[in-house]
PAVO-101594 format. One record per residue (C-alpha): residue number from 0; residue in three letters; x, y, z. Coordinates in Angstrom, 1 decimal, padded with zeros to 4 digits, always signed. Each point is the difference from the previous one (the first is absolute). Last residue first. Layout:
N
[NUM ALA [X Y Z]]
...
//
This chain:
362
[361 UNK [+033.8 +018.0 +019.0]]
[360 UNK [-002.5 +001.0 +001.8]]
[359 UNK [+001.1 +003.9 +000.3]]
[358 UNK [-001.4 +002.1 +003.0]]
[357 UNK [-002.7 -001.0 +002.0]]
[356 UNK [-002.3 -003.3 +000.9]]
[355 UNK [-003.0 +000.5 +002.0]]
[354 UNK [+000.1 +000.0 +003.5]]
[353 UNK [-002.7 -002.2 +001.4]]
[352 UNK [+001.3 -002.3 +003.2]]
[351 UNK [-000.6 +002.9 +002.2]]
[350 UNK [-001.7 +003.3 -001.5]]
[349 UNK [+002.1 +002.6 -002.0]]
[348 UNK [+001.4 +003.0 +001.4]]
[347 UNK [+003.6 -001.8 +000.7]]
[346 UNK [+000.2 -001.5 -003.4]]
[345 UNK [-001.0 +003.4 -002.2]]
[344 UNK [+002.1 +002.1 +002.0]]
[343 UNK [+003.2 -002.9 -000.3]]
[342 UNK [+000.0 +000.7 -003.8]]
[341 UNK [-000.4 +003.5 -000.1]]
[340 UNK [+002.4 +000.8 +002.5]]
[339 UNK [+002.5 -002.2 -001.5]]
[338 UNK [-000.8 +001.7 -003.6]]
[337 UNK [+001.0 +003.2 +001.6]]
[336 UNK [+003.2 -001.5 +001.4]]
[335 UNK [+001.1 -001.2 -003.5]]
[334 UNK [-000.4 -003.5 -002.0]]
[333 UNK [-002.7 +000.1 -002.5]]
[332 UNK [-000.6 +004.0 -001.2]]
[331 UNK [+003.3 +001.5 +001.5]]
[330 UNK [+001.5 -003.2 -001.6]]
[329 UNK [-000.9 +000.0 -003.6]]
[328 UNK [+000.3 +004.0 +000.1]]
[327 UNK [+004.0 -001.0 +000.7]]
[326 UNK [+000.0 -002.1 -003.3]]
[325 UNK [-001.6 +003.0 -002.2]]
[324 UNK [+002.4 +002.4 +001.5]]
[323 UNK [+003.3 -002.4 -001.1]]
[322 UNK [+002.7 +001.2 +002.0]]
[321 UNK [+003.5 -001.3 -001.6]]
[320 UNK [-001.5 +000.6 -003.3]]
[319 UNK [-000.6 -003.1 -002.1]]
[318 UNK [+001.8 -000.2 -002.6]]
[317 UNK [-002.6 -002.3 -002.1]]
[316 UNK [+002.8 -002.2 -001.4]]
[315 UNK [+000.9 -001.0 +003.1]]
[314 UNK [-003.7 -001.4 +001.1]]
[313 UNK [-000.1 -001.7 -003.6]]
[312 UNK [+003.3 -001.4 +001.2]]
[311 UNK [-000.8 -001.2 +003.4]]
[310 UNK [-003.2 -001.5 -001.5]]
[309 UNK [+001.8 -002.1 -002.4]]
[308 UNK [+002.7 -001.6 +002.1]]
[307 UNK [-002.7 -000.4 +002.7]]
[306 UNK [-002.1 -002.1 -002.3]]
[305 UNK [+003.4 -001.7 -001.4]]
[304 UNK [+000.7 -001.1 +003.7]]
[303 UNK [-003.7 -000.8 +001.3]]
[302 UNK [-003.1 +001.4 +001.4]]
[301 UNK [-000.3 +003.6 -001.6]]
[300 UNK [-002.3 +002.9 +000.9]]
[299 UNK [+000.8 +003.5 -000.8]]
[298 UNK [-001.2 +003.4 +001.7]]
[297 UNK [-002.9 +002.4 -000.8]]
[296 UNK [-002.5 -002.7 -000.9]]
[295 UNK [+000.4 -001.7 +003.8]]
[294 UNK [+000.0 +002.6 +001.6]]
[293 UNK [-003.1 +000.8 -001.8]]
[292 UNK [-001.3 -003.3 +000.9]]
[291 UNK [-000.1 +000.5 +003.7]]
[290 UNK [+002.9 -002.5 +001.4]]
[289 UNK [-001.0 -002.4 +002.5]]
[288 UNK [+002.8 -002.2 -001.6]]
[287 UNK [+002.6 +002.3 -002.2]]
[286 UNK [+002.8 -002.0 +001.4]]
[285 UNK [-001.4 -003.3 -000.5]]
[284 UNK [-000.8 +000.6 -003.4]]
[283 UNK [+003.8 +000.4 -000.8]]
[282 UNK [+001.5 +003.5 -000.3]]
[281 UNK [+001.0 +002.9 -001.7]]
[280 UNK [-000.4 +003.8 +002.2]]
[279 UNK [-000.1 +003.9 -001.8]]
[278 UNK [+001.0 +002.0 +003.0]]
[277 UNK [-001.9 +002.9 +001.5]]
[276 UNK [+001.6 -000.4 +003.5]]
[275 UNK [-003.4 -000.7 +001.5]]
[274 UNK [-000.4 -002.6 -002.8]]
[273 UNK [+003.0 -001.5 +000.9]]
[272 UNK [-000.9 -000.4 +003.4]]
[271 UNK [-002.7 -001.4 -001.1]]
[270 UNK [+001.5 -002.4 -002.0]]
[269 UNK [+002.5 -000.7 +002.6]]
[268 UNK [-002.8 -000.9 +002.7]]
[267 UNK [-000.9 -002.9 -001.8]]
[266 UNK [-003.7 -001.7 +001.2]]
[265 UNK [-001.2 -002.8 +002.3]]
[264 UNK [+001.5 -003.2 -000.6]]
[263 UNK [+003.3 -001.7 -001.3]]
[262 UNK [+001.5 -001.0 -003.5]]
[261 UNK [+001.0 +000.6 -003.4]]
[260 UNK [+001.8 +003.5 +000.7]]
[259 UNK [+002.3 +001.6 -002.7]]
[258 UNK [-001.4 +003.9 +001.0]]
[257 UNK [+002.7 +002.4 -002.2]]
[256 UNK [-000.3 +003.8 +000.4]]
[255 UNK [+001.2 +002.2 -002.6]]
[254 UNK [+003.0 +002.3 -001.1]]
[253 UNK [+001.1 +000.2 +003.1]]
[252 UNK [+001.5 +003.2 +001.5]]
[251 UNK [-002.9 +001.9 +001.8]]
[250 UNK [-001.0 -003.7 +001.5]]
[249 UNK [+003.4 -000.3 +001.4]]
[248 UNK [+000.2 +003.7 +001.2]]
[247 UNK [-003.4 -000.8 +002.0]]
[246 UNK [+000.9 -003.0 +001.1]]
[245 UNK [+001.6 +001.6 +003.5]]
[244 UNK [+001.9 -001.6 +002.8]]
[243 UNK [+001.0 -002.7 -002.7]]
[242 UNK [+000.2 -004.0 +000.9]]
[241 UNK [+001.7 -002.3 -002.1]]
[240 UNK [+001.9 +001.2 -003.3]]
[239 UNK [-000.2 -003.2 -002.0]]
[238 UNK [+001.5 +001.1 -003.7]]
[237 UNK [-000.9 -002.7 -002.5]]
[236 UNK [+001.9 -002.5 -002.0]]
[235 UNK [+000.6 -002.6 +002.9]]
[234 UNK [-002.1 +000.6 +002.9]]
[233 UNK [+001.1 +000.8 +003.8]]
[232 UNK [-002.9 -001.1 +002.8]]
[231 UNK [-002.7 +002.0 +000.4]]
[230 UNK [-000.9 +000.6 +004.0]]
[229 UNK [-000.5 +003.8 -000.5]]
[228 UNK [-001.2 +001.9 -003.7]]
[227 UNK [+001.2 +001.8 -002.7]]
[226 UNK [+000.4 -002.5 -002.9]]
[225 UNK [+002.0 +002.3 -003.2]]
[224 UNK [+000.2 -001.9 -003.8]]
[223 UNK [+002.1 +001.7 -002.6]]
[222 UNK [-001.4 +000.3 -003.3]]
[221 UNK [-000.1 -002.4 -003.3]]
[220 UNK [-002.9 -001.7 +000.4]]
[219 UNK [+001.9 -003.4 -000.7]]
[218 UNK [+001.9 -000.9 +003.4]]
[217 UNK [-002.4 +001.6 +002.4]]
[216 UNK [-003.1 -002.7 -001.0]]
[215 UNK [+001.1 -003.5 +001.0]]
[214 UNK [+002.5 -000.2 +002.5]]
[213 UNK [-000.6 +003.6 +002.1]]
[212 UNK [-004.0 -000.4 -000.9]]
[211 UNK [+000.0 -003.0 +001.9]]
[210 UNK [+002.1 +000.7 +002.7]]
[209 UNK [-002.1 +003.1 +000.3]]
[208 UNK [-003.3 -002.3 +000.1]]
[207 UNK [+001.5 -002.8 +002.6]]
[206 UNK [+001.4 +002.9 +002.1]]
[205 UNK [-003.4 +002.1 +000.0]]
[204 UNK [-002.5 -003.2 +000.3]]
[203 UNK [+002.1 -001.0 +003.0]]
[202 UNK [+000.6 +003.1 +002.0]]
[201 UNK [+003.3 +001.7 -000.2]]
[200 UNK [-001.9 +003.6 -000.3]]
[199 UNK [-001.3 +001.6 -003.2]]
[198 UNK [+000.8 +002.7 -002.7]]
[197 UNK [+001.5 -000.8 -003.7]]
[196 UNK [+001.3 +002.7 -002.1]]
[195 UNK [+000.4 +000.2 -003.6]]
[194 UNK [+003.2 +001.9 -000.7]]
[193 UNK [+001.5 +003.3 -001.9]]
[192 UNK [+000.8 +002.0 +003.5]]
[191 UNK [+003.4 +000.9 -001.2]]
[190 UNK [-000.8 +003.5 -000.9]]
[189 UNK [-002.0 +000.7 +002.9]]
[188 UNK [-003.9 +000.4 -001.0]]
[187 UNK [-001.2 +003.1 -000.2]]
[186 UNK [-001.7 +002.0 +003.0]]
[185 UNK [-002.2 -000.9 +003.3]]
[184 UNK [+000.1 -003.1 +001.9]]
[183 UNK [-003.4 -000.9 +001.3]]
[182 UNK [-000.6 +000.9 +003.7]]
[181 UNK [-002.3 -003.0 +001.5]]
[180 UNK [-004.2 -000.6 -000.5]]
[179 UNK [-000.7 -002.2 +002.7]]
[178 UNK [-001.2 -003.6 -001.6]]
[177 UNK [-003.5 -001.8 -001.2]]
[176 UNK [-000.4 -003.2 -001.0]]
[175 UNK [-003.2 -001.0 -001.3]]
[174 UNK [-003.3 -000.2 +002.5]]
[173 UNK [-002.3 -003.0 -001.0]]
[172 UNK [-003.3 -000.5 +002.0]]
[171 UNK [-001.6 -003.0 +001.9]]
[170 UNK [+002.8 -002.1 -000.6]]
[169 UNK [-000.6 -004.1 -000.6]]
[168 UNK [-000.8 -002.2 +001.8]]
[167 UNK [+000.6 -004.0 +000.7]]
[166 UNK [+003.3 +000.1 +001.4]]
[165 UNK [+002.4 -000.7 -002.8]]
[164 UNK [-001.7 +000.1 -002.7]]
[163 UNK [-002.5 +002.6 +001.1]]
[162 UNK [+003.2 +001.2 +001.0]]
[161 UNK [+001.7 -000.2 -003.5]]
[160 UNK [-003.4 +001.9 -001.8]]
[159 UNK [+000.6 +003.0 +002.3]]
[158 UNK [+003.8 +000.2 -000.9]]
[157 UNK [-001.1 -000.3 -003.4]]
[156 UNK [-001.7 +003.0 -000.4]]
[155 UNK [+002.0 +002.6 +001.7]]
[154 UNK [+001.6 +001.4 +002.8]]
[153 UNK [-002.4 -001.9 +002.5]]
[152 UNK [-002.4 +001.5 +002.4]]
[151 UNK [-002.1 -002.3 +002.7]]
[150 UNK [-002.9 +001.5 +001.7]]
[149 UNK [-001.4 -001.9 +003.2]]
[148 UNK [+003.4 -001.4 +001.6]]
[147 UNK [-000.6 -003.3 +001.5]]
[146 UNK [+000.8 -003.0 -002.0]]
[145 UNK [+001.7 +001.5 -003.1]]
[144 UNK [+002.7 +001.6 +002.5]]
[143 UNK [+000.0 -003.6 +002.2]]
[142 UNK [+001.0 -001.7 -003.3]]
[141 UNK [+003.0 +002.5 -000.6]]
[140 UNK [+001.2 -000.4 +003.7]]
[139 UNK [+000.2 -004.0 -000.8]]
[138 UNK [+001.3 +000.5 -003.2]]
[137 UNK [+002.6 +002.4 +001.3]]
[136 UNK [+001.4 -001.9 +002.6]]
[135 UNK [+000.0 -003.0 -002.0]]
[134 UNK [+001.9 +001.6 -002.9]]
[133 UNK [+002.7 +001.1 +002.9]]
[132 UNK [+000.4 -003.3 +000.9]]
[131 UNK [+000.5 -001.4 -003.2]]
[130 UNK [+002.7 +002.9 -000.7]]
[129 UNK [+001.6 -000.8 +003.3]]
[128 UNK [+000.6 -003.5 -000.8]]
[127 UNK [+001.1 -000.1 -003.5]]
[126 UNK [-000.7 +000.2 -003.7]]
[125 UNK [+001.7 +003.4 -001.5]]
[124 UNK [-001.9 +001.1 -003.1]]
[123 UNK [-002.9 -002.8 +000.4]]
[122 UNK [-000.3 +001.7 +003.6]]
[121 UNK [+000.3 +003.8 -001.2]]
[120 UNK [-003.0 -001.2 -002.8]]
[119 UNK [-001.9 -001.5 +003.2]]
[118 UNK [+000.2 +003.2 +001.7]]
[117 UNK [-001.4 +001.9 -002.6]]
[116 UNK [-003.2 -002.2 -000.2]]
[115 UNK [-000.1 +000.0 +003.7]]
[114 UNK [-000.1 +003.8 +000.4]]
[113 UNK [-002.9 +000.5 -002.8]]
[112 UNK [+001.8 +003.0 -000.4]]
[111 UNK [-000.4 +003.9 +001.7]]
[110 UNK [-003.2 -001.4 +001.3]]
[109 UNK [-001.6 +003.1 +002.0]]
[108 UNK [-003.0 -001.6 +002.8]]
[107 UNK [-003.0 +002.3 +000.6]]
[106 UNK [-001.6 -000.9 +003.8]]
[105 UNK [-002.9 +001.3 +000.8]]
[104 UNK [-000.3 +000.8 +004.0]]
[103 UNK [-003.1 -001.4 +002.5]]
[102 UNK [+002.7 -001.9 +002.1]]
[101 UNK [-000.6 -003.8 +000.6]]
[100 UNK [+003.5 -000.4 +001.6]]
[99 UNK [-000.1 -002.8 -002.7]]
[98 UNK [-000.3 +002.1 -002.6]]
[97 UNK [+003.2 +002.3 +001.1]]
[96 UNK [+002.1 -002.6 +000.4]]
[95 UNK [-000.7 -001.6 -003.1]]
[94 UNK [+000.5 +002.9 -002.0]]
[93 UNK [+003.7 +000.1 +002.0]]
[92 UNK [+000.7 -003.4 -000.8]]
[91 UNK [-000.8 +001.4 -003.3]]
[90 UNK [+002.9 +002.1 -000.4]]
[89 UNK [+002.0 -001.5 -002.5]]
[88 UNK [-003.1 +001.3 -002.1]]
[87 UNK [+001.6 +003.3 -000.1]]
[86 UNK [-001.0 +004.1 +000.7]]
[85 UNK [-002.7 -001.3 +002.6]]
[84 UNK [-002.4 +003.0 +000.0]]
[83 UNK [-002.3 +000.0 +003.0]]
[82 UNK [-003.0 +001.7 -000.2]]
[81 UNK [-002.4 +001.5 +002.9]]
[80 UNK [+002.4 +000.0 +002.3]]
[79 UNK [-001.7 +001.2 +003.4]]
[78 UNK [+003.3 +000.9 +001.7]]
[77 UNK [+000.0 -002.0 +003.1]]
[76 UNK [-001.6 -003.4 -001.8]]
[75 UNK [+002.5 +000.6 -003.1]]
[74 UNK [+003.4 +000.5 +002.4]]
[73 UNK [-001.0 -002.9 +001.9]]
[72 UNK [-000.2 -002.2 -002.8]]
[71 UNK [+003.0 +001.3 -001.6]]
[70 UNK [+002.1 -000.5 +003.6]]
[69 UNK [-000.9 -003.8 +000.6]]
[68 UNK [+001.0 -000.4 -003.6]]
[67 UNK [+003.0 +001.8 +000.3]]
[66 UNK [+001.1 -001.9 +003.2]]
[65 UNK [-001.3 -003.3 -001.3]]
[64 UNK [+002.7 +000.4 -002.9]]
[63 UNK [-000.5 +001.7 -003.5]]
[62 UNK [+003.6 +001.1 -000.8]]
[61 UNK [+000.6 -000.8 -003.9]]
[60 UNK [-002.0 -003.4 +001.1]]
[59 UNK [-001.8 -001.8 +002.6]]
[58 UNK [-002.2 -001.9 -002.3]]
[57 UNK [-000.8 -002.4 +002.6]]
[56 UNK [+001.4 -003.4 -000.5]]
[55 UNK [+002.6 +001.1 -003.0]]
[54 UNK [+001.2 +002.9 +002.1]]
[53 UNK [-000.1 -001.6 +003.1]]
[52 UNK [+001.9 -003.1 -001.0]]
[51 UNK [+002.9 +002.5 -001.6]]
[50 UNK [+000.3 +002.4 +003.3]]
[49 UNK [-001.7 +002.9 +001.8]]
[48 UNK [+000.0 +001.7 -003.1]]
[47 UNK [+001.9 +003.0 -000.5]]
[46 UNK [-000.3 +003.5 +001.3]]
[45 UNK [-002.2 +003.4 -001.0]]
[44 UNK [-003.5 -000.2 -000.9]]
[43 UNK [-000.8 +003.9 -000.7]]
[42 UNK [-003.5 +001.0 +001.2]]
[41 UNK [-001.2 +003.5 -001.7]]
[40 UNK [-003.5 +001.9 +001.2]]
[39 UNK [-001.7 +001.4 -002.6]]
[38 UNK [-002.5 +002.6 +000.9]]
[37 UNK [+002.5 +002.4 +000.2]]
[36 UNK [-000.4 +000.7 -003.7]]
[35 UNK [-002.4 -002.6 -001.2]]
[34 UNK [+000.4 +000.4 -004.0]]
[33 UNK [+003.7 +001.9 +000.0]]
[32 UNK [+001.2 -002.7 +002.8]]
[31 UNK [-001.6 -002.6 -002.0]]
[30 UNK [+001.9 +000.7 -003.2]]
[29 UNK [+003.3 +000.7 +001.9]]
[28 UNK [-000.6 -003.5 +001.3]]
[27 UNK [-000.7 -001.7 -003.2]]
[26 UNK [+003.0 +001.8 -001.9]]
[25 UNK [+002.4 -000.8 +002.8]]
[24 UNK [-001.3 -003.5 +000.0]]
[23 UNK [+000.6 -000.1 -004.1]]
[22 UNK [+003.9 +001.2 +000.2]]
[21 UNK [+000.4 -002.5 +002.9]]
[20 UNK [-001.2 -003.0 -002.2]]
[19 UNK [+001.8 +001.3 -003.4]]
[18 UNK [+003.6 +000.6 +002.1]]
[17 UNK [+002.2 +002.2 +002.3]]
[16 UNK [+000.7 -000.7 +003.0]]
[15 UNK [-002.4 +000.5 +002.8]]
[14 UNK [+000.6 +003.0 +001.8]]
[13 UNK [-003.9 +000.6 +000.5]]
[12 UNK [-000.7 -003.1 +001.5]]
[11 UNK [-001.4 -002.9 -001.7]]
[10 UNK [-002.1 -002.7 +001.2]]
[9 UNK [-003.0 +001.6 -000.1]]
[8 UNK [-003.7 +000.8 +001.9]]
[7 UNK [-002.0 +003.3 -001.3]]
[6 UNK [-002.7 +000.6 +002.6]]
[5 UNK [-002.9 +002.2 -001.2]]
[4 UNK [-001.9 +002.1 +002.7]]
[3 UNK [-003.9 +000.8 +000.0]]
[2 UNK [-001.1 +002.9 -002.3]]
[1 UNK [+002.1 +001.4 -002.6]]
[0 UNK [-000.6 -000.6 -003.7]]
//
């Protein structure tokens, strides 16, 4: 794997909080480091844009400025970069950059979403001024990403098919989500831990979803409701904890895993992260997009109340155990570090512009 240097480029430092994007870069990078070893060389965008009418003119977002972009082209002509990895398609003002300085470097572009399409659910959620603006900035960064990066990867299917959409390509491979394996809470379950759990920040497809669930669902399945998670407003009828220095004990506890999402882009970290837990997980469609189909079989689809009802009780009656071996193998195979590695070895050793799709399509 090692010859010239690979330069990963992110918006996201180390200390990050918490959360499905930062989970997924820390899994890329440690991914990278294991396949290059010092060979990859690490540039963190740190700072804000230089302003509203710069971000939406010139993509100068999440930190890319003319400083960092002076800096990343200088870094790849003194260091020989033979591959530079741009872990989000908000950064393809730098893509852009780096094409233009007519540099001999491929260029693979990560789409954690189809950025625009996500942003324009957050602006329908809450219309106003900054939310447009934001969408702007991202379309137009998101347009130079399809432009001028050579290999494209997507989380699944039809994130590919929404930029050809959108942009007029598709992806050039498919690499699922993948996430650090974490400590998993060891032991029985605490005596008062008979609840389904919910697990997502205040973003809008996880308050719209858990509001949802809180009005429709919790009232008739006949076991308390627990949402662990920051940003989420109080809900009537269900236990809103906020944010937890550990989910471990919370996943440990739960009887199962809910996923009541009808909208948004990309993939569902919490059913993952449920997996990795070795939970049983019910959910809409939407949750389980991207989804290899024997996640799918192993857990429970519904897409309305009484489909929920149902599937929460079948799921109930099974007893799960509160760490389900068979659920756990799901991720190691799918969603672990080792399947990182195996994903991102077959797109960095393939040829420019011909990666083949990896991973689950659905």
């Amino acid at each position: 794997m090692r010859d010239r240097p690979v330069l990963l480029v992110s918006p996201l430092a180390d200390d990050a909080p918490p959360g499905g994007r930062a989970m997924l870069a820390s899994a890329h990078r440690a991914a990278l480091l294991d396949l290059f070893g010092d060979d990859l060389l690490t540039y963190r965008l740190e700072g804000a844009a230089s302003g509203p009418l710069a971000a939406v003119a010139y993509g100068h977002i999440d930190g890319v400025s003319a400083a960092s972009l002076s800096c990343i082209v200088d870094l790849i002509r003194r260091r020989g970069i033979a591959q530079l990895f741009l872990d989000g398609s908000n950064l393809g003002a730098v893509a852009r950059a780096v094409r233009r300085a007519n540099i001999d470097v491929r260029i693979v572009t990560f789409f954690h979403n189809v950025e625009a399409r996500f942003f324009v659910g957050a602006l329908r959620d809450r219309p106003n001024v900054r939310a447009a603006g934001i969408l702007a900035a991202n379309w137009r960064a998101e347009r130079w990403a399809t432009r001028y990066s050579d290999t494209i990867v997507c989380l699944n299917v039809r994130d590919g098919e929404l930029l050809r959409r959108w942009y007029g390509r598709s992806a050039d491979a498919i690499l699922p989500l993948v996430m650090t394996d974490r400590p998993v809470a060891a032991g029985p379950r605490d005596p008062g831990g008979d609840f389904v759990l919910f697990v997502g920040g205040g973003f809008y497809a996880n308050r719209a979803g858990a509001a949802w669930f809180a009005r429709h669902v919790a009232p008739r399945i006949g076991v308390r409701t627990v949402v662990v998670g920051r940003d989420l407003p109080p809900l009537a009828g269900v236990d809103v904890v906020g944010a937890v220095d550990d989910l471990a004990p919370w996943y440990r506890d739960a009887r199962l895993v809910i996923a009541p999402i009808f909208d948004g882009s990309g993939m569902k970290t919490k059913v993952a992260e449920a997996l990795m837990h070795g939970k049983r997980v019910v959910g809409t469609p939407e949750a389980f997009t991207g989804y290899a189909s024997a996640v799918i079989a192993a857990s429970r689809v519904a897409s309305d109340v009484d489909g929920f009802v149902a599937a929460i009780a079948a799921t109930l009656a099974d007893n799960p155990p509160p760490f389900d071996p068979a659920m756990r193998e799901l991720f190691d195979r799918f969603h672990s570090p080792q399947a990182a590695r195996v994903g991102l070895a077959a797109i960095m050793t393939s040829s420019a512009g011909a990666a083949q799709p990896t991973g689950p399509r659905a």
